[in-house]
N, C-alpha and C positions, 0 to 999 in steps of 0.2 A: 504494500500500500504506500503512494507518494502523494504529499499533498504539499501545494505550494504558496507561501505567503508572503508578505512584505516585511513583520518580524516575526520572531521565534523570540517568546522570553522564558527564560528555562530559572525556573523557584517560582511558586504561587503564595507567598508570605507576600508580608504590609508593600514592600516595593516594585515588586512582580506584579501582584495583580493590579496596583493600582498602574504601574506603565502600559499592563495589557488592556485596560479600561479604557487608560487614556489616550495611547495610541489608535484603537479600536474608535473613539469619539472623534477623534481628527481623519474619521479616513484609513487609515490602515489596515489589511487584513492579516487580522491579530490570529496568534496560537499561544498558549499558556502549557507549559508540561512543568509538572510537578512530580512528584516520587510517592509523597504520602499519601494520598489519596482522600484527603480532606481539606483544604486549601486553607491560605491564612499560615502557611507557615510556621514558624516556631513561637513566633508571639503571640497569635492565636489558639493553637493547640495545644501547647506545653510553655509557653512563655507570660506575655504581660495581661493576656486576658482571662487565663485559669487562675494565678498567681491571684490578681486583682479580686478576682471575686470570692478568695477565698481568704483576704485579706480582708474582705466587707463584710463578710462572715464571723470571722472569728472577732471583728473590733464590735460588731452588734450585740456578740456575751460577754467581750470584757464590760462593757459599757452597761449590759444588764447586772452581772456581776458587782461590778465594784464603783459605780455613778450612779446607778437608780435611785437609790436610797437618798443623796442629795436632793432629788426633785421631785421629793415626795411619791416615789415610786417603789414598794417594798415587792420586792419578786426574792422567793425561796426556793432551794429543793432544784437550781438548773443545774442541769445537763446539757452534754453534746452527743448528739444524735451523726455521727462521724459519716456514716453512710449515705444521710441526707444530703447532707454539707456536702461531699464530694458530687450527691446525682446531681445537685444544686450546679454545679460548676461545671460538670459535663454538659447538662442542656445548656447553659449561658454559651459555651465553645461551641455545640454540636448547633444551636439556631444562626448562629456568626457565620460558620463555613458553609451553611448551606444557603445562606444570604448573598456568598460571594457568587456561590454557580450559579443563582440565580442573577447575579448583575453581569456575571460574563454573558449569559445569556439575551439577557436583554439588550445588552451591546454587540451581542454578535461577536466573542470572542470563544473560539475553539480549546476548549480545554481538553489533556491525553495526560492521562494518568501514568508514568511512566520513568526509568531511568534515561536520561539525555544524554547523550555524548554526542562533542562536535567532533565531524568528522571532514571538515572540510569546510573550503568558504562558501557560506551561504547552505551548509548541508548539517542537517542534525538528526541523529538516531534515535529513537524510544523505543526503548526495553519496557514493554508492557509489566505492571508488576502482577498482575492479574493471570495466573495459570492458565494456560491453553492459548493465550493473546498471541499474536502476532507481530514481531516485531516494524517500528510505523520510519520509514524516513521521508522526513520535512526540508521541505527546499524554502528560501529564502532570501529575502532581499541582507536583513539584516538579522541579528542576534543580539539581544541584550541574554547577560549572566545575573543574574537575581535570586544566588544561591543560599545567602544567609550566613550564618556560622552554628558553631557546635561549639558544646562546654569544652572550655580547654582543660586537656588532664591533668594531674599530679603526681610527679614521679615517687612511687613507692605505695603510692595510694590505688588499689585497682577497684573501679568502680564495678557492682554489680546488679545495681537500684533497688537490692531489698534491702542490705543494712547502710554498703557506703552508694550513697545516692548523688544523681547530679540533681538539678531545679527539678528536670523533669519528674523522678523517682518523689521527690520530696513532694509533689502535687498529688501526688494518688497513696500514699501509705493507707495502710489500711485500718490502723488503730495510732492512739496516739503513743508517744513513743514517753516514755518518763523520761531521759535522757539524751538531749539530741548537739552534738558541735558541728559546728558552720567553718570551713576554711575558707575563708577569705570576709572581710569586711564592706563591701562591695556593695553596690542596691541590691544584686539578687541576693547575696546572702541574708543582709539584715534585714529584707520582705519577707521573705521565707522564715528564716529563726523569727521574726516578731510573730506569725500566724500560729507556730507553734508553740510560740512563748505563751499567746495569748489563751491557748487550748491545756495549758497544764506543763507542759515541759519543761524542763530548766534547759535552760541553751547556753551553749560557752562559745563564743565566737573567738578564734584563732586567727592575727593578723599580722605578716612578715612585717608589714610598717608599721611604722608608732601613733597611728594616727587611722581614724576609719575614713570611709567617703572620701576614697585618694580620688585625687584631682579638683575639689569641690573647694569653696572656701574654707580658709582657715577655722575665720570663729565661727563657722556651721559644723564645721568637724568637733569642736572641742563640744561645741554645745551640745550636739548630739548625741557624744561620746557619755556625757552626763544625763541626757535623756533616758536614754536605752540602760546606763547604771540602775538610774533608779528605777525602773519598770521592772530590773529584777534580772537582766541580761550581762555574763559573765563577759567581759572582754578581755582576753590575753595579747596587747599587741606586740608586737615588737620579737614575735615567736615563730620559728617553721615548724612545719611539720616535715618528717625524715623517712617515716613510713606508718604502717599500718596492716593489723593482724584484725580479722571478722570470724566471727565463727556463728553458732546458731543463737548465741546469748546478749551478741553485741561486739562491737570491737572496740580496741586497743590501742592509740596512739600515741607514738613517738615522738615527743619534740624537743623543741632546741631552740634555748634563746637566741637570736639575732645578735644582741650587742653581748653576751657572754658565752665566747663559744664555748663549748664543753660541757654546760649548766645543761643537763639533760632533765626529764621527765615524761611520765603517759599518762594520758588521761583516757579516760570509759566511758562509752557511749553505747545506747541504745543504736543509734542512727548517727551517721556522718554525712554533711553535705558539703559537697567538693562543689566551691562556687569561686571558682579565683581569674575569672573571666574568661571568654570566649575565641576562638580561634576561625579560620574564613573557612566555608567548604568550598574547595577550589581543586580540591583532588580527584579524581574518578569522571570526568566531566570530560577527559580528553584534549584541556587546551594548552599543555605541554607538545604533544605531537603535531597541533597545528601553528604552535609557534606563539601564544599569548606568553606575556612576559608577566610572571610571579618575584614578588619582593623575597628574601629571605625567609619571611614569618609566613608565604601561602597567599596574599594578600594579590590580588592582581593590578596592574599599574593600570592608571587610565589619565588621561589629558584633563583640561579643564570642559570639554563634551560630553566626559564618562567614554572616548574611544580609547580601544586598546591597540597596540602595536600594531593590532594585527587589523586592519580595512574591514567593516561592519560587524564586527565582535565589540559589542558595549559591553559595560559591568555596574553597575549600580547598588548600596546598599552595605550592607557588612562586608561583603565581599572583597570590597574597596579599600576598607578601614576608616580612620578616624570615628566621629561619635557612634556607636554600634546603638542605635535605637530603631525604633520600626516608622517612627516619625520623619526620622534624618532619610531612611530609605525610600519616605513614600512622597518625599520632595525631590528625591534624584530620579525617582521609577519616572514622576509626571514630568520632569526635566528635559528625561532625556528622551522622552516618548512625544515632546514637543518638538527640538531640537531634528530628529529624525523626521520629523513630517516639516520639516523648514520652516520654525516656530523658531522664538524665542527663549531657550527655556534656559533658568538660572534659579540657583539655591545660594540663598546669603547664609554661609554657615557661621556665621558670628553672632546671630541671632536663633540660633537653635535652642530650645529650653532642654535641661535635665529636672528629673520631675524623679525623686526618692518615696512611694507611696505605701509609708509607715505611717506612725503615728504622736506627733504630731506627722504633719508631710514634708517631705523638703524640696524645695526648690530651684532652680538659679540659670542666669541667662548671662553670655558674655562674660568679662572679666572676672576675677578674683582681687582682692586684694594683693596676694600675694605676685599674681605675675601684673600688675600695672607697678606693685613696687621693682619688680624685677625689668622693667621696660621703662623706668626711671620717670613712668606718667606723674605729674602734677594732679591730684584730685581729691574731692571733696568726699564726705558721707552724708549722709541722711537715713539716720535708724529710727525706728519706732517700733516698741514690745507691745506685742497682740493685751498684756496685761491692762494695759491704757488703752485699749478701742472696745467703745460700749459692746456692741454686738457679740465680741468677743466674752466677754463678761458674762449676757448673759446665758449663751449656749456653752459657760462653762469650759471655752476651750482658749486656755489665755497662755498655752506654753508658746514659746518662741515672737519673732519678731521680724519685721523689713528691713532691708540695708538696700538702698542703693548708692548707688560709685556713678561719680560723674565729672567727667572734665573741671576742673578748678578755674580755668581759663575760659570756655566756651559752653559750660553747663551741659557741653551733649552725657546723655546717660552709656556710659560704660559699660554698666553688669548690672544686676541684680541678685540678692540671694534673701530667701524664705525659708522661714521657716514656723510652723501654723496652720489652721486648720483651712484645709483646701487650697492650702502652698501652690498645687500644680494649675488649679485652675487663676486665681489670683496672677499667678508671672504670666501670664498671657496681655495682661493690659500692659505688663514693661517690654514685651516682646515688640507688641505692634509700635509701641514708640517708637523702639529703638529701629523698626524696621523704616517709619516715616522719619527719624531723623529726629525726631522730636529731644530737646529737653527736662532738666528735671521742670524746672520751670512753668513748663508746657502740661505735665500731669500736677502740677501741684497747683493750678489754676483749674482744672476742670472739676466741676459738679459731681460728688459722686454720693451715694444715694445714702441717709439714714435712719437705725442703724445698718451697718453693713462691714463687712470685714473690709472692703475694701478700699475702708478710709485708713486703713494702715498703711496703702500705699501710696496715699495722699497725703499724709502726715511726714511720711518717709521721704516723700520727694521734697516738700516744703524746708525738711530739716534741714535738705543738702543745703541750705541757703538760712540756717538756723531763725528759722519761722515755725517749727511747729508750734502749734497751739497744745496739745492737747499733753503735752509733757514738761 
């Protein structure tokens, strides 16, 4: 069977399908091939939307558990119905993926269930994963790669997803675990340990660096670092892990201080989750033999178009590298699926949000303090603690606080970083600023509604200019 298109985008996760959407909308006669056979990728089936709703899950029994009682709500005698919780979270996935076949449909894009290998320009193979299928090759104008990544391993630690687990294994356990350590400090780790923290388990979080949320600001790491103490979450940083023994009781790990080598110790675990970031799936795809050009770490190169070496081979996504989100993907799938139909397309990656969806949430766009000190920027602040904004007060949720960073000299806003309830959705009003250019100045004049959380970012921008009122 041959069938011929204008692209082949090969991964159906957040960047995949929406460049096979968006290609398909402009014109192009789109093909989608995927392997799993449920679309949506990794952040759909085992990544940020099973995670998420099991995160909403477990914070609705701490919050009956241990805040009722403030709000004149006296609930006794709960439990966790574990098995709900999880079908809860499969239908949330299982109505998502079938929402996607249905919008490939309705756009008229061709989805094949199948392994891909490019096997030439303009030529790509499917390995049906379906017994009895017939192998399918796709002719082609062009090829985007929209393959995603996979948890990166740990040497000495062999995963096997009943006791040592990756995210994935950690979404479906079957009972709660008494005892669970997290390696690595990471968003996925500390969303996962919190969901299990919040269910009964003691969790000991394991972290090479001195510091959780690498990369993120400074004083949101420390502050965090005190958040997640006090909710009752063990943090060892500045520790590796060396190896690790599982058997049917639980396992055994090996560690080793960082700053004192030699200082050994193991800790015991019901469950281990190995979450120390992500690696590109760029192997098994065939684009060594046709000549695409891979970095060191798997990573494949692409221009500022998303082309690679090789003449209508794109890549898009993890794949690529830099921010590994399904956000950051589903601005380069539509990019580059513009781009290809003789559009414009462009992604301003300085204004991408990370969005940590614990509890409090964290948040943050653009700079850190620590690298505008490191880039020798002149700039201001403007903070304001969720403690001091009404709303905040009265739904109880007043941990954390606004900072924004902005030009000393020309007031344009920098960065941002949150931390608070509904952190992720909140940095969206400092996203769109910073994307029109705007301002602290610029939000800290406009109208915003009360009470409302969102006058913590209005307070915050006001400060960069030491005006807040309300502090």
């Amino acid at each position: 069977m041959s069938e011929s298109y204008d692209l082949v985008v090969i991964g159906g996760g957040p960047g995949g399908y929406v460049a096979a959407i968006r290609a398909a909308q402009l014109g192009l006669k789109t093909a989608c091939v995927d392997k799993r056979g449920a679309l949506g990728g990794t952040c759909l089936n085992v990544g940020c939307i099973p995670s998420k709703a099991l995160l909403q899950s477990s914070h609705h029994y701490e919050v009956a558990n241990h805040e009722f009682a403030d709000h004149g709500i006296i609930a006794k005698d709960l439990s966790v119905d574990l098995k709900a919780m999880m079908g809860r979270k499969d239908k949330v996935v299982e109505d998502l993926t079938k929402g996607i076949e249905f919008l490939f449909k309705k756009n008229k894009v061709d989805y094949f269930v199948g392994e891909a290998t490019v096997t030439g320009a303009g030529k790509v193979s499917v390995k049906p994963t379906k017994k009895g299928a017939r192998k399918i090759n796709l002719e082609t104008k062009d090829i985007m790669i929209a393959t995603g990544s996979d948890s990166t391993p740990l040497k000495g630690v062999e995963v096997d997803e009943k006791r040592i687990v990756t995210s994935t294994g950690a979404l479906s356990l079957t009972k709660i675990p008494k005892t669970m350590v997290v390696i690595g400090a990471g968003v996925i780790g500390l969303e996962m340990g919190s969901v299990w923290r919040r269910l009964g388990t003691e969790v000991t979080v394991v972290e090479f660096l001195d510091h959780i949320l690498p990369g993120m600001d400074g004083e949101v790491s420390k502050t965090m670092r005190r958040v997640f103490k006090k909710q009752g979450m063990e943090l060892k940083l500045s520790t590796m892990v060396t190896g690790a023994k599982a058997n049917t009781r639980g396992v055994t790990l090996d560690v080793e201080s960082v700053k004192n080598k030699g200082q050994k110790d193991t800790l015991k675990a019901d469950v281990v989750l190995v979450s120390i970031g992500r690696r590109p799936y760029s192997d098994a795809l065939g684009l060594k033999k046709v000549g695409v050009e891979l970095d060191e770490r798997g990573f494949i190169k692409v221009d500022d178009h998303f082309q690679t070496n090789v003449p209508g081979i794109f890549a898009i996504g993890d794949v690529i590298g830099g921010a590994m989100l399904a956000h950051k993907a589903e601005e380069e799938g539509a990019a580059c699926a513009e781009i290809l139909a003789g559009e414009a397309g462009h992604v301003d990656y300085g204004t991408i949000p990370g969005v940590v969806y614990t509890w409090p949430e964290v948040a943050s766009v653009g700079k850190t303090e620590e690298q505008l000190k490191e880039d020798g920027v002149d700039y201001a602040i403007g903070k304001f603690p969720f403690s001091a904004n009404s709303r905040a007060r009265a739904i109880a949720d007043t941990e954390g606080f606004v900072k924004i960073l902005a030009d000393k000299n020309t007031d344009a806003i920098l960065g941002a970083h949150i931390i608070g309830p509904a952190a992720g959705d909140l940095i969206q009003e400092v996203v769109t600023g910073m994307e029109l250019g705007a301002s602290a100045e610029d939000i800290a004049r406009i109208c915003h509604s009360h009470p409302s959380l969102s006058e913590a970012v209005k307070e915050a921008a006001m400060g960069v200019a030491g005006r807040a009122i309300h502090i």
